[in-house]
N, C-alpha and C positions, 0 to 999 in steps of 0.2 A: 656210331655209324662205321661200318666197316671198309665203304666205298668215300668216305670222306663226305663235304660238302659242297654244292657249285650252286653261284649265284644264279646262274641261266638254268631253265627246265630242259630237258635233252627235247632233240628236235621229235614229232611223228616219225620219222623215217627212221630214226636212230634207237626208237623204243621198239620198232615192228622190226627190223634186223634183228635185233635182241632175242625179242620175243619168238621170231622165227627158229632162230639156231636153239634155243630152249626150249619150243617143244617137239623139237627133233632128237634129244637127247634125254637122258636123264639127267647125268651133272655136265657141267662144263667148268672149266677155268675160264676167267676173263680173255686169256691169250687166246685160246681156240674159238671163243664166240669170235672175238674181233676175226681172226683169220677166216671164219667158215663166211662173216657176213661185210666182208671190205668194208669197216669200220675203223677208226684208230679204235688203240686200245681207250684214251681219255673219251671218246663220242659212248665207248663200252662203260667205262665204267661211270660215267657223267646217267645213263640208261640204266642200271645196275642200281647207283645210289638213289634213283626217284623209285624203282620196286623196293628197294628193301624200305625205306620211307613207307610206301603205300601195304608193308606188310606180305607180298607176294612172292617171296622169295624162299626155300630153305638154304642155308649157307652154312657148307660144312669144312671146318677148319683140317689140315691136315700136317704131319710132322716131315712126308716125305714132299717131291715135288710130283702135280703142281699144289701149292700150299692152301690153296683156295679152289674151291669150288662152289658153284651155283645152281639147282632149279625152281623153275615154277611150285610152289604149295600142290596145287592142283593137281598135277600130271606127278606128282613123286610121293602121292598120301600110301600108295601103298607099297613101296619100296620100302625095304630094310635099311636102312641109314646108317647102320652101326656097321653092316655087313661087310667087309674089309678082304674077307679071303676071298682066295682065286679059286674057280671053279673046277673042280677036279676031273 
């Protein structure tokens, strides 16, 4: 589990913030969802670890910053994932 474990399920509210700020974007870091949706970051990633549990997540690891990134399966089936360079 990438997001860790938590004994509590994240609240409704804290899963629809989430949710909100990812499918407004394609990827996001944990830090930018919390900033875009007045979330802590732990309410984020508490939201985070019950999707990637339920499977609804692509998570793509990275070498530079931010190190992590997240979206919905749904809304990023047909992005390039690998796709790294900058548009010319």
């Amino acid at each position: 589990m990438t997001f860790g474990t938590f004994k509590l399920k994240p609240k409704p509210e804290h899963l629809e913030g989430v949710l909100n700020v990812l499918a407004q974007k394609i990827f996001a870091s944990p830090h930018i969802i919390a900033k875009e949706s007045g979330l802590s970051l732990t309410a984020v990633k508490c939201a985070l670890a019950q999707l990637e549990q339920e499977d609804q997540l692509i998570i793509k690891h990275q070498l530079t910053s931010p190190k992590l990134q997240v979206a919905l399966k749904d809304k990023s089936s047909d992005v390039n994932i690998s796709a790294t360079s900058d548009p010319e």
